[in-house]
N, C-alpha and C positions, 0 to 999 in steps of 0.2 A: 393205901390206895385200894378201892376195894375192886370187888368184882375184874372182868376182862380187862390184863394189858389194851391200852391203843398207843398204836406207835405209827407216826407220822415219820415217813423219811422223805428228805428234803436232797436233792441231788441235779445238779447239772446237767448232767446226762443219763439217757435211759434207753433203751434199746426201743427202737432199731437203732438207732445210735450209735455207734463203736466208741466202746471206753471202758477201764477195767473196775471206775466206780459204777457205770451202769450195770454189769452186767453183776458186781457181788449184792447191789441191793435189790435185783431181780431175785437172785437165787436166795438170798437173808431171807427177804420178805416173803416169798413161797413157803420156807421150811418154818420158820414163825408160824405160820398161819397153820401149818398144819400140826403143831405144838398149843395149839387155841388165844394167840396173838392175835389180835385185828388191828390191820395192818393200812395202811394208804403211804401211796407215794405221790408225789409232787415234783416233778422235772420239769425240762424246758423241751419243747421238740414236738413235734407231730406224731397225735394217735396213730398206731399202728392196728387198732382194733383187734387184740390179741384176745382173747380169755385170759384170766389171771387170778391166783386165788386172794388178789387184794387190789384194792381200788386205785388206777391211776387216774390224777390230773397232770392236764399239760400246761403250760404256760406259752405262746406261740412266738418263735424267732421271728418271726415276721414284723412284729412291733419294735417300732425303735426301740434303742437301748434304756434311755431314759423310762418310756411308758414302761419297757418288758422289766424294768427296776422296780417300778411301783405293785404292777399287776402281782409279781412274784410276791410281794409284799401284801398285798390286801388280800391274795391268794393263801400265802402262808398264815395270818391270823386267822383266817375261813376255817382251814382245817385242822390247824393246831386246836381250834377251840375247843375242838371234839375229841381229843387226846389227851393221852396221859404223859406222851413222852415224845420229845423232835430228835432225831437222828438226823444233822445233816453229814451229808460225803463231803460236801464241798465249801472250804474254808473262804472263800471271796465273794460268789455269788450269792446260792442260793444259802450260804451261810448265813450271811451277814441279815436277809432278811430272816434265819430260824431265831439268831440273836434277838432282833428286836424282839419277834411275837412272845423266843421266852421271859421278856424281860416284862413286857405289856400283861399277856397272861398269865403270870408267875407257873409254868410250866418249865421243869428240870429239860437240860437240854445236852445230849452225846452229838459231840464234833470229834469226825474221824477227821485227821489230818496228814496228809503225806505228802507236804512239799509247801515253798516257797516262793509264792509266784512274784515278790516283790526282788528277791534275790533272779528268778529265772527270767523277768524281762528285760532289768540289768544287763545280765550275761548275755543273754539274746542279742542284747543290741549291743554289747562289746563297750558298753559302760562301764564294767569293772572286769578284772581278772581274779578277783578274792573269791576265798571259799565262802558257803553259808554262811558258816559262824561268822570270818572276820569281817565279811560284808555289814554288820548288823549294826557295827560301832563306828561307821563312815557316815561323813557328810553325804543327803541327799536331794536329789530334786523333790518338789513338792508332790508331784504324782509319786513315788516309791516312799516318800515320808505319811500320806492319804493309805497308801495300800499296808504300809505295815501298821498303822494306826489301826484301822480295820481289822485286819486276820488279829492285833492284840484283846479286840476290843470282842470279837467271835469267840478266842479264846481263854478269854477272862469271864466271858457270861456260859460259856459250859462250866457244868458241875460236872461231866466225866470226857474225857479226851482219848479216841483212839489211836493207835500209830501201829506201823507193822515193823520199827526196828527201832532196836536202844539208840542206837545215832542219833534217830529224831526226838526218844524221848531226852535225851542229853539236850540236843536241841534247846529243846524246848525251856528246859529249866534254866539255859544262858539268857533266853530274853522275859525272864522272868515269872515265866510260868508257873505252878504249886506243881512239882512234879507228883507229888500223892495222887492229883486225880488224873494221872497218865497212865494207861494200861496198853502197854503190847501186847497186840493180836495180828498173828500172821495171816498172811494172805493164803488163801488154800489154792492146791494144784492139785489135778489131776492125773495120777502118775499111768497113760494107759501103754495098753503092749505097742510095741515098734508096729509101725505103718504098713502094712504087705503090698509091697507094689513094686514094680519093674525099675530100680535105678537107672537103669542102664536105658533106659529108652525115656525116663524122668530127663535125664541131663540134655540127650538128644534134641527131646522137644522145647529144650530152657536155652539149649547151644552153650551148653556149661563144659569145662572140661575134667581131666580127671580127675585132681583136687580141688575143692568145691571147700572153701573161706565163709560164713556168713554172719552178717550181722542184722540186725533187728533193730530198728529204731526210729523215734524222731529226727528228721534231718536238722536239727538246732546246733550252733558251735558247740555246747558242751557234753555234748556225746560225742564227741572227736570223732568222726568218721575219717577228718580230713586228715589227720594223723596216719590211718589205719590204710587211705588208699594212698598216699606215700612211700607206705612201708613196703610196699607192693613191691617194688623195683628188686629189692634185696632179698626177699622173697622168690619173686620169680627167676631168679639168677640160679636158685638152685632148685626153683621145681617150677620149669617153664608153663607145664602142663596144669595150671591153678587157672581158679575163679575167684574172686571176689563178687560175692553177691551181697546188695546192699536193698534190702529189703524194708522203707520207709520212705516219708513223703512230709516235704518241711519248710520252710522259708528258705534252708543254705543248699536247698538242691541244686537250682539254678548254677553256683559257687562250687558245690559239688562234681559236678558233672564236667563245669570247666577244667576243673585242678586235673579232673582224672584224663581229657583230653590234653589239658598241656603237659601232663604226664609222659603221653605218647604211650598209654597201656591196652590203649586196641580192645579187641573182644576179654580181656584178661580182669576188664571190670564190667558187671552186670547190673543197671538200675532196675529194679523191678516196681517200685514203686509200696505204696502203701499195701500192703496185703492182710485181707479182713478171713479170708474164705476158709475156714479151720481145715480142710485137707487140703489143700494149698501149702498152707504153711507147715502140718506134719509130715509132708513131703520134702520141703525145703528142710528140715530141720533132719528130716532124715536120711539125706543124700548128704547133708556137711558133716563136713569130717574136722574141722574145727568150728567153734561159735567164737566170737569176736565181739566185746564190748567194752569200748575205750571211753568211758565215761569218767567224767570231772565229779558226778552227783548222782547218788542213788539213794533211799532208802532200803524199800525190800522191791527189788525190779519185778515185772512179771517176766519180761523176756528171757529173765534172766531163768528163773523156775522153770518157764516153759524148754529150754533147751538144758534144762536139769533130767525135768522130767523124761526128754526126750530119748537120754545117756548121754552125749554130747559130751565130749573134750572142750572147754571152756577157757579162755581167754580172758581174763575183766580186769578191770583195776582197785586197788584197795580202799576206793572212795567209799565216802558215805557206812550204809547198812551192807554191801558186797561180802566182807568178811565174819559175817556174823553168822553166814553158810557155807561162804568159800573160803577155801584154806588153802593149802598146797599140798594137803590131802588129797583133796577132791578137783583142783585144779588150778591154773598158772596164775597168778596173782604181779600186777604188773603194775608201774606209773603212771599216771595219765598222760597221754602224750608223748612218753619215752618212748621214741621208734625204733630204738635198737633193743632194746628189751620186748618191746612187743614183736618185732621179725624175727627173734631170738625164740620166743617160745611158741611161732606159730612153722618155724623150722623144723625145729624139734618135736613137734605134737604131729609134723607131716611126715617124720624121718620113723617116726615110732608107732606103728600101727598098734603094738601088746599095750605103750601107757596110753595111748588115745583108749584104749579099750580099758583099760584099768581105772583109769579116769570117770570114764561115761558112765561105768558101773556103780560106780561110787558116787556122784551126782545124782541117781536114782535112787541109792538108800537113802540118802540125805533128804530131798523133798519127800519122802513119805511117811514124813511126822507131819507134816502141812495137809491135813486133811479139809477135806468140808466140815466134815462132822465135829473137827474138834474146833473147828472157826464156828461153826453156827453155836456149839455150847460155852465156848467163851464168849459168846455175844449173847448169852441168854444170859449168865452168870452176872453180865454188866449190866444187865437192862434191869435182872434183880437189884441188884445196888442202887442202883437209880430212880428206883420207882418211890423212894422214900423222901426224895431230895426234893427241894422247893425253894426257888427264888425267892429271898425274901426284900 
């Protein structure tokens, strides 16, 4: 391939947007570009008129689903024509149309993949209680039988496949994937110094009390929140003076919110809603004195980094990618939905200010092999490899 990489990335979301594929192929495509890449991206969403050192098109939400399938479509052959390489983040959507164009213009094609939406709308809607894996070998409806057709068929037409945890590339090799062209590449964080700000007038203005519980997340059943505000009872019996703050925005809110009222837990749980505003949240992150992630599925979480990065005394469970950086080194490793195990170790992380601190310290060593820099040279390292490859 001669002359100038061009790399077309293909992505769902794109900032202003909030999403953690928008914002890594914001920063990918910037640092490319000034490595002598030319770069275009292609999302779905409203120009925000930003300057950028690479060309974005948008595709507009406003077009029904149907046309906004096509458009992405006729959109993606447009640009892909004039490249040497399609990068999509997103294995459902805008995937499916990088699939076709690489297949149409015999152009090599990287599909990053972190997750299962055919497995996650299932669980959503409380159609199965199975893990990924044993979901995969069950009888399904025709819509989840269509969507895993699809993500196989995205994943059978890349020639290079990213992922940010062995989990998924194990994953991957169960539904038959060529595991050879799966390369783990972690997600990067940025490990900066503690937040300088007023706690104590922080909590005030939050009406938080003096142990301060939190969690980050999708309000979906399988991030068990509703586990987590349960636990609360038992918890609070011995440290009346807590918070639960539950820091996300979801379809089981609604559900949520009730469990915590017939709870009878009063100001002792805090909705706060989805939170975008980055000192916001390192504010939140740095007035808890536990982090809390009762999750059934993860690969490599960000929230979960982010309150790594943060020092954070950590709570999570040993699903998915979780243990592939937490340990019982670095912090409490727990069941999904065991609430005696989880009020047990968020007890004990409240009873013991030295290992909450021993702990936190040790979550910050830990993320700080997860750099940019080593994320952006492992993505340049694949795109070498790739630039050779050709649908035939």
């Amino acid at each position: 391939m001669a002359g100038q990489p061009r790399v077309l990335f293909c992505t769902g979301v794109f900032p202003p947007a909030i999403g953690g594929p928008g914002k890594i192929v914001e920063q990918l495509a910037g640092a490319l570009a000034g490595q002598g890449y030319a770069c275009s991206v292609l999302a779905f969403g409203k120009d925000d008129r930003i300057a950028r050192p690479c060309r974005v098109s948008r595709i507009p939400f406003w077009l029904p689903r149907p046309f906004r399938l096509c458009a992405a479509l006729e959109a993606t052959l447009w640009h892909a024509w004039n490249c040497d390489l399609i990068y999509s983040l997103d294995t459902y959507s805008s995937g499916f149309a990088a699939a076709i164009a690489s297949r149409i213009l015999h152009k090599p094609m990287i599909q990053r993949f972190s997750g299962d939406s055919a497995w996650e709308s299932a669980f959503n809607a409380r159609k199965t209680n199975d893990d990924i894996a044993t979901f995969q070998n069950k009888h399904h409806s025709v819509r989840t039988r269509l969507l895993m057709w699809r993500r196989n068929f995205i994943l059978k037409t890349a020639r290079c496949i990213v992922t940010d945890s062995e989990f998924l590339k194990n994953f991957l090799q169960t539904i038959g994937i060529d595991v050879n062209k799966v390369t783990v590449i972690r997600n990067p964080i940025e490990v900066q110094s503690p937040a300088n700000f007023d706690k104590e007038a922080f909590k005030r203005e939050r009406s938080l009390k003096q142990n301060v519980i939190l969690t980050m997340a999708r309000l979906v059943p399988w991030k068990g929140v509703g586990a987590l505000i349960e636990s609360m009872h038992d918890v609070l019996a011995s440290h009346p003076d807590t918070t639960l703050v539950i820091a996300g925005s979801g379809p089981s809110e609604a559900e949520l919110k009730k469990l915590a009222n017939g709870q009878k837990l009063g100001d002792s749980v805090l909705f706060l809603g989805k939170v975008t505003d980055a000192q916001e949240k390192q504010k939140l992150y740095g007035v808890a004195d536990v982090f809390v992630l009762n999750t059934f599925y993860e690969s490599m979480s960000n929230v979960l980094l982010e309150a790594m990065a943060a020092g954070r005394a950590i709570v999570t469970t040993r699903a998915g990618g979780n243990p592939e950086f937490l340990n019982d080194e670095n912090g409490m490793l727990v069941y999904y939905n065991d609430k005696a195990q989880i009020t047990s170790a968020i007890i004990k992380l409240l009873d013991d200010a030295a290992l909450r601190q021993r702990l936190g310290e040790r979550t910050r060593q830990t993320v700080q092999q997860f750099t940019f820099e080593n994320f952006v040279q492992e993505n340049v390292e694949l795109l070498n490899r790739a630039q050779g490859l050709r649908i035939s």
